[in-house]
N, CA, C and O atoms as a Tinker XYZ file with bonds, in Angstrom:
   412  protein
     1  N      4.819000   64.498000   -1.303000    73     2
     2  CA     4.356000   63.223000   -0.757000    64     1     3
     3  C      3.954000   63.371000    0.711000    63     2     4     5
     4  O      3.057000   62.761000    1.293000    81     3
     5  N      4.677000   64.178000    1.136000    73     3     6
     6  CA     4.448000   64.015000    2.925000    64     5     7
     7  C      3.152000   64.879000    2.914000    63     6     8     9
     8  O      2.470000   64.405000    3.822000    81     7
     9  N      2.445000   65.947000    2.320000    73     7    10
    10  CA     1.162000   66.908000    2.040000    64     9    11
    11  C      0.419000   65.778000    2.477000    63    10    12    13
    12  O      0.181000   65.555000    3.664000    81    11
    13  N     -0.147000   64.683000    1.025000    73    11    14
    14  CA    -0.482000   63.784000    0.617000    64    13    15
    15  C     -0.718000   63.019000    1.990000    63    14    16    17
    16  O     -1.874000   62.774000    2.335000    81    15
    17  N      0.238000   62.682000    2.688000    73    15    18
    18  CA    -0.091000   62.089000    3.574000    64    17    19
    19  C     -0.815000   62.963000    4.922000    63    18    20    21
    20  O     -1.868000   62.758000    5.525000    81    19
    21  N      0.120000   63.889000    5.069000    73    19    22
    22  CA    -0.984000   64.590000    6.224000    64    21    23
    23  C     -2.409000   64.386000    5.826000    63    22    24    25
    24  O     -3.129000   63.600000    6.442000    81    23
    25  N     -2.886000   65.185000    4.653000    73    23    26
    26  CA    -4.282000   65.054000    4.516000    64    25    27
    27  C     -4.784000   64.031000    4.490000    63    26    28    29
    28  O     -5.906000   64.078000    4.996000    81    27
    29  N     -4.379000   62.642000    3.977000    73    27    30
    30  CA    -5.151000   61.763000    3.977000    64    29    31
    31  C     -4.985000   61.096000    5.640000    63    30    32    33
    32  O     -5.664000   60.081000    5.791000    81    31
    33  N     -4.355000   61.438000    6.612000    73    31    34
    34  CA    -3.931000   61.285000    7.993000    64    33    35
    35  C     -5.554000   62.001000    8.698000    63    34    36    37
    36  O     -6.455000   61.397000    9.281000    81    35
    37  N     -5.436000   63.534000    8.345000    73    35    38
    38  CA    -6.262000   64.245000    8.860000    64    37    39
    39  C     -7.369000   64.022000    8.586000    63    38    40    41
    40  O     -8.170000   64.108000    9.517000    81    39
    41  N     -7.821000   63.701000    7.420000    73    39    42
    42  CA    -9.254000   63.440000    7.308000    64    41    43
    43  C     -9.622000   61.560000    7.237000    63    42    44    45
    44  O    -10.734000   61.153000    6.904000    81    43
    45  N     -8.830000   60.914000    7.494000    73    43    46
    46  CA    -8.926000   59.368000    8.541000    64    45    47
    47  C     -9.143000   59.967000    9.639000    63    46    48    49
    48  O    -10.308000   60.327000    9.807000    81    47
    49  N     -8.364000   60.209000   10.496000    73    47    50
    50  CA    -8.640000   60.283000   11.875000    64    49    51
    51  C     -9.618000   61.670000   12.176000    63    50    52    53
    52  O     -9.923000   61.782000   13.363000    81    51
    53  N    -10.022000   62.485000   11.478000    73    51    54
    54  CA   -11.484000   63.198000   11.944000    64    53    55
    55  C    -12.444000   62.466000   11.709000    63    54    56    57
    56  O    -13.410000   62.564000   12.466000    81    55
    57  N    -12.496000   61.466000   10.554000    73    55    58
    58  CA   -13.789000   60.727000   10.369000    64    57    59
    59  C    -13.928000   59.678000   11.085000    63    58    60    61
    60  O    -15.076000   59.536000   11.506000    81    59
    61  N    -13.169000   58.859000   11.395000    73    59    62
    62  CA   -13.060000   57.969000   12.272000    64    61    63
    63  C    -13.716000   58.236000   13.683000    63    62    64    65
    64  O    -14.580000   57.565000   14.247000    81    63
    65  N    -12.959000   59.619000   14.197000    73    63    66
    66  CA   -13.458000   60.173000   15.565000    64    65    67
    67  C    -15.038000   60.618000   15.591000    63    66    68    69
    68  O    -15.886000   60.570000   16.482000    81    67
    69  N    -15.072000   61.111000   14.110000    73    67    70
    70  CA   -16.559000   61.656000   14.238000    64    69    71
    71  C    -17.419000   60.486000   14.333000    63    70    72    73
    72  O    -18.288000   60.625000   15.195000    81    71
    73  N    -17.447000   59.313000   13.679000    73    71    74
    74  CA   -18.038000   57.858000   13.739000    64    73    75
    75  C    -17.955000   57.399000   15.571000    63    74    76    77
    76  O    -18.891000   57.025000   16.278000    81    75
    77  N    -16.669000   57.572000   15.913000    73    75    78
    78  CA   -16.808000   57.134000   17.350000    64    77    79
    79  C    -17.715000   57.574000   18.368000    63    78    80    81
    80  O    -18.413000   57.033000   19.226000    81    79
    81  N    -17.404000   59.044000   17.883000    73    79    82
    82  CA   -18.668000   60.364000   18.571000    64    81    83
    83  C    -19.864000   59.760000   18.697000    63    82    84    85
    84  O    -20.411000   59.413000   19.743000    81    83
    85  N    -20.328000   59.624000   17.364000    73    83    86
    86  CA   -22.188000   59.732000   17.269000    64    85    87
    87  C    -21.838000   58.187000   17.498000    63    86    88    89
    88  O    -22.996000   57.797000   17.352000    81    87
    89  N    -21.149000   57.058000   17.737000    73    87    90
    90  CA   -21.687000   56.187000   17.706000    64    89    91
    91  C    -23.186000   55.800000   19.336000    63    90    92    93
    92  O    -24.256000   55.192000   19.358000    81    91
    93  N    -22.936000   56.037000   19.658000    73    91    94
    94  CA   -24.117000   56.022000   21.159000    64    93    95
    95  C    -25.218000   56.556000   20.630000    63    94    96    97
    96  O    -26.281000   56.018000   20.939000    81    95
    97  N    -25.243000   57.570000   19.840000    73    95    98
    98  CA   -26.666000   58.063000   19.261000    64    97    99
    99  C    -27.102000   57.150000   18.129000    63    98   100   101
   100  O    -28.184000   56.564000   18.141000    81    99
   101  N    -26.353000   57.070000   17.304000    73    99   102
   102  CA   -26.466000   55.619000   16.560000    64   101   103
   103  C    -27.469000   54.619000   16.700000    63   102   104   105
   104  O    -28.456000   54.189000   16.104000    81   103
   105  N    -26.806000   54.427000   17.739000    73   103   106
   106  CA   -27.363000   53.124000   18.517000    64   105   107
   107  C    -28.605000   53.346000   18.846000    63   106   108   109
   108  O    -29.488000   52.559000   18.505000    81   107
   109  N    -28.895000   54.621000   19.666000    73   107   110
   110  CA   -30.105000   54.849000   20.629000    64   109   111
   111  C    -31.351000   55.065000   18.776000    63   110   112   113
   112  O    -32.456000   54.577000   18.538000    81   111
   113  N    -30.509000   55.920000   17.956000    73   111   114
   114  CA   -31.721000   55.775000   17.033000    64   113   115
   115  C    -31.888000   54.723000   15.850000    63   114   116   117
   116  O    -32.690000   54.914000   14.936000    81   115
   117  N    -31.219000   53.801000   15.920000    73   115   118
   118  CA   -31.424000   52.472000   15.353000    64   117   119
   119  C    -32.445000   51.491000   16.205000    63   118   120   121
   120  O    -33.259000   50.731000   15.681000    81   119
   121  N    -32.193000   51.699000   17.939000    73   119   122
   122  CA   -33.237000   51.076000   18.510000    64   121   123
   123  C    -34.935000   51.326000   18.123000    63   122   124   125
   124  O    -35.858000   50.600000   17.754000    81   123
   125  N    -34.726000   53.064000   18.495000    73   123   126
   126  CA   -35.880000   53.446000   18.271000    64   125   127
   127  C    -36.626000   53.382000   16.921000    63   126   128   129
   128  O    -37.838000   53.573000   16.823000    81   127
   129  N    -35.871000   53.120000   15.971000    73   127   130
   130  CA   -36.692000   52.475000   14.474000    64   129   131
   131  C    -37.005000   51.115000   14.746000    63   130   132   133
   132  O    -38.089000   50.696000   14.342000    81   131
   133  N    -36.324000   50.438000   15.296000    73   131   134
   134  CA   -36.527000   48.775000   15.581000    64   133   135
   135  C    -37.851000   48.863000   16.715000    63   134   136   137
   136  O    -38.840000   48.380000   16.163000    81   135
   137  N    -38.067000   49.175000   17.660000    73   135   138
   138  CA   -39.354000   49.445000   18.111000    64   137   139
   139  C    -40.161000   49.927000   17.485000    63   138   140   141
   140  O    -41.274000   49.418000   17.354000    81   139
   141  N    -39.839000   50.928000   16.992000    73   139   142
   142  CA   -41.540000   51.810000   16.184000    64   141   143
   143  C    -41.668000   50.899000   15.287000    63   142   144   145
   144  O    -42.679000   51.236000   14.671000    81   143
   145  N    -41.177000   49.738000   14.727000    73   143   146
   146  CA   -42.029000   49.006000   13.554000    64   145   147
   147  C    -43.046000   47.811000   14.232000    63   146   148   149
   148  O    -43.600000   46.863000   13.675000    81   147
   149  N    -43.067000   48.268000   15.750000    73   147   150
   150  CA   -43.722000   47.099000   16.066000    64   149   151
   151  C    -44.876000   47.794000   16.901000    63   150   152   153
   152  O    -45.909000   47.209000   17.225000    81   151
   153  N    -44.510000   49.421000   17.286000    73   151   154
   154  CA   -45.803000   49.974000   17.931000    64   153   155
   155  C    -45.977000   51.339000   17.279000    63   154   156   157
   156  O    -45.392000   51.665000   16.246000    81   155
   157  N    -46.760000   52.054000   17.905000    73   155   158
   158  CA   -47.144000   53.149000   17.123000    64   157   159
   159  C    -45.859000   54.521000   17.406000    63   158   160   161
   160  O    -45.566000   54.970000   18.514000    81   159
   161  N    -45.503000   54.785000   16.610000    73   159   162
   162  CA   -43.905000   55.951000   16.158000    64   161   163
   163  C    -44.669000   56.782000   16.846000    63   162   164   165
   164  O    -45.799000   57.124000   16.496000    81   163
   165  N    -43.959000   57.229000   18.088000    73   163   166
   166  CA   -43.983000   58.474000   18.740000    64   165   167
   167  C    -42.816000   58.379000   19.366000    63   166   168   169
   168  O    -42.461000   57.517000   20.170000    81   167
   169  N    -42.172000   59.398000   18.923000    73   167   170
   170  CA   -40.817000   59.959000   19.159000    64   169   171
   171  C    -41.057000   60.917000   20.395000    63   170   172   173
   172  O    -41.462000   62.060000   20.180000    81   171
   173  N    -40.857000   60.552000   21.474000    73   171   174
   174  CA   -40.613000   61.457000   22.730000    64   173   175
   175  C    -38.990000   61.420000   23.286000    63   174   176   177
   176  O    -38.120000   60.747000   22.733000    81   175
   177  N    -38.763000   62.267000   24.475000    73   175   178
   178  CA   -37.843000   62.059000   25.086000    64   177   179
   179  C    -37.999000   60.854000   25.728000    63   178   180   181
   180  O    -36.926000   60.254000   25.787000    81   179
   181  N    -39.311000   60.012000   26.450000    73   179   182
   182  CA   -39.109000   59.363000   27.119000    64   181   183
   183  C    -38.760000   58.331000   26.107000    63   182   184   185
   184  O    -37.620000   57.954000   26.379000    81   183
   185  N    -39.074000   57.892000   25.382000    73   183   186
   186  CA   -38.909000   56.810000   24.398000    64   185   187
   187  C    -37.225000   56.965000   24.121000    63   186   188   189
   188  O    -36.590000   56.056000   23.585000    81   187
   189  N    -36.751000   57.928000   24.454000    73   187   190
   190  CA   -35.220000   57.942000   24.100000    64   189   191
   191  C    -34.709000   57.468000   25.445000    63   190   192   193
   192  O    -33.782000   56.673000   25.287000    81   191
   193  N    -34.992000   57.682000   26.664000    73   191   194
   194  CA   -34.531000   57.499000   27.737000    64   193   195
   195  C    -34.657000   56.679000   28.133000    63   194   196   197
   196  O    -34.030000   56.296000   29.120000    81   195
   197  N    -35.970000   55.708000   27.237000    73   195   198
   198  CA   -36.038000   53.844000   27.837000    64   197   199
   199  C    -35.594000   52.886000   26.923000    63   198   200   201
   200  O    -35.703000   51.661000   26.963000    81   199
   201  N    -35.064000   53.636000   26.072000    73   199   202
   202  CA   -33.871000   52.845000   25.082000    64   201   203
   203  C    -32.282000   53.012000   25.868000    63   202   204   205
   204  O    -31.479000   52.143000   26.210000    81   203
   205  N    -32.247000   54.090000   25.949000    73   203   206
   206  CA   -30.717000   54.357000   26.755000    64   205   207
   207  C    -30.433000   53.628000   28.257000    63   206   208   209
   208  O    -29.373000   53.231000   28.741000    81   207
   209  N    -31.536000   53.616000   28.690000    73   207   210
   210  CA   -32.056000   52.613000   29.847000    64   209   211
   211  C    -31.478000   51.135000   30.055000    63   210   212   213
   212  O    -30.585000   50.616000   30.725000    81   211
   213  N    -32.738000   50.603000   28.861000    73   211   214
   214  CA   -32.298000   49.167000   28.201000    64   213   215
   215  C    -31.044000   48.830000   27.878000    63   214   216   217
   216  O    -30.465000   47.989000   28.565000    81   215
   217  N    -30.398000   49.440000   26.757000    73   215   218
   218  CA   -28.770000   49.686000   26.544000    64   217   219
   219  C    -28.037000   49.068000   27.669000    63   218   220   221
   220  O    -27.578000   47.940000   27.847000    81   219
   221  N    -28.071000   50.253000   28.439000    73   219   222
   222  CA   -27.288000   50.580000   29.526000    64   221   223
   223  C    -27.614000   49.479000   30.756000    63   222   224   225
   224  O    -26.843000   49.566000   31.711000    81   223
   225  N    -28.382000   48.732000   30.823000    73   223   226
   226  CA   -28.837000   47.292000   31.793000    64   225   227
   227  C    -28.635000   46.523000   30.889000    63   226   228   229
   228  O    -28.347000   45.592000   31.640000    81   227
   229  N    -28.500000   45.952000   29.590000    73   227   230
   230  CA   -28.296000   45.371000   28.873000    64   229   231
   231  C    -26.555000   44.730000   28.967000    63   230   232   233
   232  O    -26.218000   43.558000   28.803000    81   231
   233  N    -25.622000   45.956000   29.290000    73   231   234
   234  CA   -24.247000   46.085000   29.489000    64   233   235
   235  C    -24.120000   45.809000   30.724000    63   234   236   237
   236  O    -23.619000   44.684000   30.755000    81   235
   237  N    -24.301000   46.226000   31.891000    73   235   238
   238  CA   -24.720000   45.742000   33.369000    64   237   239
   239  C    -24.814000   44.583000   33.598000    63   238   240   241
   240  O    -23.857000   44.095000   34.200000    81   239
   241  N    -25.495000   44.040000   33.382000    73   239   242
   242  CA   -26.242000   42.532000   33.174000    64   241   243
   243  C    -24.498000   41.291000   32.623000    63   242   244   245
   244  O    -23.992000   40.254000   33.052000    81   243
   245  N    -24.233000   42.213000   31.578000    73   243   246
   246  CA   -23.415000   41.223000   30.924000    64   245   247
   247  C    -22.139000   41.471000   32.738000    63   246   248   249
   248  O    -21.916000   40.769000   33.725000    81   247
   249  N    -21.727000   42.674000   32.315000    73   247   250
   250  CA   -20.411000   42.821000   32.720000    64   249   251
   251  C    -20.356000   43.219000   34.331000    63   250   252   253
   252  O    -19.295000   43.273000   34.953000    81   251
   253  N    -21.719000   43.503000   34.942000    73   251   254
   254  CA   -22.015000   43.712000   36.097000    64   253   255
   255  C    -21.169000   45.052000   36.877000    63   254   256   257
   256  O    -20.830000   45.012000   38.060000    81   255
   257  N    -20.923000   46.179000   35.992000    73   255   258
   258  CA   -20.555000   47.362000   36.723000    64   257   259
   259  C    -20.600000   48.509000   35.784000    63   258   260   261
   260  O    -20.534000   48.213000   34.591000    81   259
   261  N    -20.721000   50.017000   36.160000    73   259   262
   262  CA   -21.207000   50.934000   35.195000    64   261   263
   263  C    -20.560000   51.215000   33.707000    63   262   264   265
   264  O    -21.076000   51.601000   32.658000    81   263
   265  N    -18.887000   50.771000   34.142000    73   263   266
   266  CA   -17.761000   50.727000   32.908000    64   265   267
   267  C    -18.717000   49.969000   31.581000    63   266   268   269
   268  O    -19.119000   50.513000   30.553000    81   267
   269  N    -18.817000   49.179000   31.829000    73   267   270
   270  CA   -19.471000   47.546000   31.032000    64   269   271
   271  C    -20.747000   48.051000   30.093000    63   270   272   273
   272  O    -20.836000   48.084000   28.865000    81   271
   273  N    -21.907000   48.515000   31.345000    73   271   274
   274  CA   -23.170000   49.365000   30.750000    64   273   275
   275  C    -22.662000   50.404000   30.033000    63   274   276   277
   276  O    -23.427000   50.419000   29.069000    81   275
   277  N    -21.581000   51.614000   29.801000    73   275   278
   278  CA   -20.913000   52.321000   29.235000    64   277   279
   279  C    -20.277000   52.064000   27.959000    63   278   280   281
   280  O    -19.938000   52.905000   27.126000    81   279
   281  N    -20.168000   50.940000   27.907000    73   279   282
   282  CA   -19.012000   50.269000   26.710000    64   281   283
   283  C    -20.209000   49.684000   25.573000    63   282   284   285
   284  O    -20.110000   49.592000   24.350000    81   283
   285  N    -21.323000   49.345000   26.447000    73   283   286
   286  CA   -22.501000   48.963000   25.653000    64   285   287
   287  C    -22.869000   50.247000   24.396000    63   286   288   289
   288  O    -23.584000   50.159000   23.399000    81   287
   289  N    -22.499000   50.782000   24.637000    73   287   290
   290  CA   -22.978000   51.866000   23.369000    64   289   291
   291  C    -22.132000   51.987000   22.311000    63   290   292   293
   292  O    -22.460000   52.614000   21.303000    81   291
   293  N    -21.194000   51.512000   22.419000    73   291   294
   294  CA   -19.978000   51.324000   21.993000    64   293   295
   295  C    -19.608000   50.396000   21.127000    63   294   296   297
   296  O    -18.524000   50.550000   20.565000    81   295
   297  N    -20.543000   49.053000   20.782000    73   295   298
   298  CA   -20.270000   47.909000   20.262000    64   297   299
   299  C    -20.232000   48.541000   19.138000    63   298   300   301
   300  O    -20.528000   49.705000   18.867000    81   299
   301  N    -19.838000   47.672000   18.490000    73   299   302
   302  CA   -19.311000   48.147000   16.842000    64   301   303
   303  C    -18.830000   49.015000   16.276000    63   302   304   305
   304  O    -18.805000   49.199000   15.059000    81   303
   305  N    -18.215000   49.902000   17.450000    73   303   306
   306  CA   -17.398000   51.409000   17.060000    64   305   307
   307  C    -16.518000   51.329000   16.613000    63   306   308   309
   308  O    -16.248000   52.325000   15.941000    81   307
   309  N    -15.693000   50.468000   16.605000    73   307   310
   310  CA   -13.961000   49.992000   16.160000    64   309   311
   311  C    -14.355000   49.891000   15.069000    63   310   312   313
   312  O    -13.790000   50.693000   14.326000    81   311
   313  N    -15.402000   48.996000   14.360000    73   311   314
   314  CA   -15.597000   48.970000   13.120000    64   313   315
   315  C    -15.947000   49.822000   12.172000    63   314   316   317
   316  O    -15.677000   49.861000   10.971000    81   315
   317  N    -16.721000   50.648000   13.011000    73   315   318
   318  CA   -17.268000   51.700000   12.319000    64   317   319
   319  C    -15.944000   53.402000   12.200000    63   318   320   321
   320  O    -16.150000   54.482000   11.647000    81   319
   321  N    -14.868000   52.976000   12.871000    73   319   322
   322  CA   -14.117000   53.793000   12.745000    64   321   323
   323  C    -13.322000   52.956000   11.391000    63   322   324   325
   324  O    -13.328000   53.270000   10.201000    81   323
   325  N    -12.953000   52.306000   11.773000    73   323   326
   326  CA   -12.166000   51.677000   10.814000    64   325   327
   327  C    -12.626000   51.446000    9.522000    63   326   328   329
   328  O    -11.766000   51.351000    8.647000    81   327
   329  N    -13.876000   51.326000    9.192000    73   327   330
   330  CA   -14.412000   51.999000    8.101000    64   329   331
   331  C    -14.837000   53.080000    7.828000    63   330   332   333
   332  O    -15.287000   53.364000    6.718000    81   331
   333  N    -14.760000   53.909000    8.853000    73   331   334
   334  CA   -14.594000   55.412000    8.120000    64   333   335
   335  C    -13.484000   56.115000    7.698000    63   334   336   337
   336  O    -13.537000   57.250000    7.225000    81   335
   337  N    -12.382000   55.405000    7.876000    73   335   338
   338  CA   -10.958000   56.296000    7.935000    64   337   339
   339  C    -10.359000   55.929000    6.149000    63   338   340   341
   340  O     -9.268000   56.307000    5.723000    81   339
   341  N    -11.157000   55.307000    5.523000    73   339   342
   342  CA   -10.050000   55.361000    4.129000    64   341   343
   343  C    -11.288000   55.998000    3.714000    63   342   344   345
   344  O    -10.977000   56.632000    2.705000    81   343
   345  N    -12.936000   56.231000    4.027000    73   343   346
   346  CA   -13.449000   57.134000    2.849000    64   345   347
   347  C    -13.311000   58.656000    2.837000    63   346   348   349
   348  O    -13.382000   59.464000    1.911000    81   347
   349  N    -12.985000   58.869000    4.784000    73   347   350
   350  CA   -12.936000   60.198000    4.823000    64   349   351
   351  C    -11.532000   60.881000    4.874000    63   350   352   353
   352  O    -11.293000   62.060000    5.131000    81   351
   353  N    -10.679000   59.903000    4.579000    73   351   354
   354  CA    -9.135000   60.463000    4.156000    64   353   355
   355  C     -9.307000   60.190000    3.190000    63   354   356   357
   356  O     -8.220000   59.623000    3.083000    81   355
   357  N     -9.843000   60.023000    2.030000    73   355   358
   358  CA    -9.802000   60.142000    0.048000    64   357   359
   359  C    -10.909000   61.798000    0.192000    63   358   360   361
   360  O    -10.680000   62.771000   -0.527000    81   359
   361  N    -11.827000   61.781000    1.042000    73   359   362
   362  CA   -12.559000   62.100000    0.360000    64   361   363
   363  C    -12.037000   64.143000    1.096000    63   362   364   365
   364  O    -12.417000   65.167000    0.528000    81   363
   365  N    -11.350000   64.124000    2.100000    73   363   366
   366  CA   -10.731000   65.488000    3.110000    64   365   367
   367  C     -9.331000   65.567000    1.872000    63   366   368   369
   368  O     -8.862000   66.695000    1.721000    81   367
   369  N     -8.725000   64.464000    1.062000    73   367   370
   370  CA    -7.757000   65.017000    0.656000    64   369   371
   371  C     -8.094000   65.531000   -0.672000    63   370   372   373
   372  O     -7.443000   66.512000   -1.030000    81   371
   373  N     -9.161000   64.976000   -1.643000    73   371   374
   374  CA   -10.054000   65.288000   -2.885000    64   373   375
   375  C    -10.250000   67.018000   -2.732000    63   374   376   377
   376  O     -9.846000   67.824000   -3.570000    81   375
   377  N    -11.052000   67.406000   -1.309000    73   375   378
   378  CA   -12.183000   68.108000   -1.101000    64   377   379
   379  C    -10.360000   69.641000   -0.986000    63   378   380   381
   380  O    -10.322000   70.770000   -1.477000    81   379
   381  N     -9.417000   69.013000   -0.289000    73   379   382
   382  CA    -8.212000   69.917000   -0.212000    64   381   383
   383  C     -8.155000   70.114000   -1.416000    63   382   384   385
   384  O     -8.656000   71.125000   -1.909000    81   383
   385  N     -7.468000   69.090000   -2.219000    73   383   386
   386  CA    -6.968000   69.175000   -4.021000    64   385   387
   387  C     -8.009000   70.470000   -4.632000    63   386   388   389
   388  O     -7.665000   71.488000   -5.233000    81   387
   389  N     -9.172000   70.088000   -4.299000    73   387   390
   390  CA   -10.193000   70.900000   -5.330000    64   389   391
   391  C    -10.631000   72.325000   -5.100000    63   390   392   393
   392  O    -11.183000   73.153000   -5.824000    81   391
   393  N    -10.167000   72.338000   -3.743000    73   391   394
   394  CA   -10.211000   73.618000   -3.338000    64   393   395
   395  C     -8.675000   74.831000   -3.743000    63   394   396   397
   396  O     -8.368000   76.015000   -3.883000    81   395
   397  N     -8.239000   73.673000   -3.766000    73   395   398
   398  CA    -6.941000   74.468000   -4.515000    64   397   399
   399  C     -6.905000   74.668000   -5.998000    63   398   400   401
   400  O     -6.279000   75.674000   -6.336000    81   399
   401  N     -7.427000   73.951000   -6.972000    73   399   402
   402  CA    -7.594000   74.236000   -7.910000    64   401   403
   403  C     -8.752000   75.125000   -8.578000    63   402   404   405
   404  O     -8.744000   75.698000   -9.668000    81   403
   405  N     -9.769000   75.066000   -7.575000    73   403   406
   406  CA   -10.890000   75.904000   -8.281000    64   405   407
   407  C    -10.815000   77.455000   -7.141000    63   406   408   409
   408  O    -11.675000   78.332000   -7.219000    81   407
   409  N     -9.834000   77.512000   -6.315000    73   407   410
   410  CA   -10.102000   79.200000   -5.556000    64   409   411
   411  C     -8.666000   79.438000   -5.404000    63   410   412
   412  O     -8.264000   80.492000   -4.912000    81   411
């Protein structure tokens, strides 16, 4: 029972973290689909850097200091951890089980 739980421990909280990780890139490439449906899709760096821009004055604006613009990338990360942690602890303790049975 206690196995059982490590793994499903370990692979919650890697997936969770990994969701927290990319969440800022997330963001920056969800913007950039939400623009390109309204002008012509050219994917540059600068087009990444005046989304991260926006973001980041977007958070400023609200909270008026760099913490605030920082946290802006951030919205919906709690959620998005918290829904990653029961698929990727079934799916890290499955991927253990099966590796033990088939090697």
């Amino acid at each position: 029972m206690r196995i059982l739980f490590e793994y499903l421990l370990a692979g919650g909280i890697a997936g969770s973290l990994s969701w927290w990780i990319i969440c800022p890139l997330e963001l920056l490439k969800n913007r950039l689909q939400a623009f390109q449906q309204h002008q012509i899709p050219l994917q540059t760096r600068y087009q990444y850097w005046k989304i991260f821009l926006q973001v980041f004055e977007e958070g400023r604006v609200k909270g008026g200091s760099f913490l605030y613009g920082m946290s802006t990338f951030y919205r919906g990360g709690t959620l998005l951890a918290l829904r990653a942690f029961p698929v990727n602890a079934c799916v890290f303790y499955v991927h253990s089980k099966c590796l033990e049975l088939f090697l």
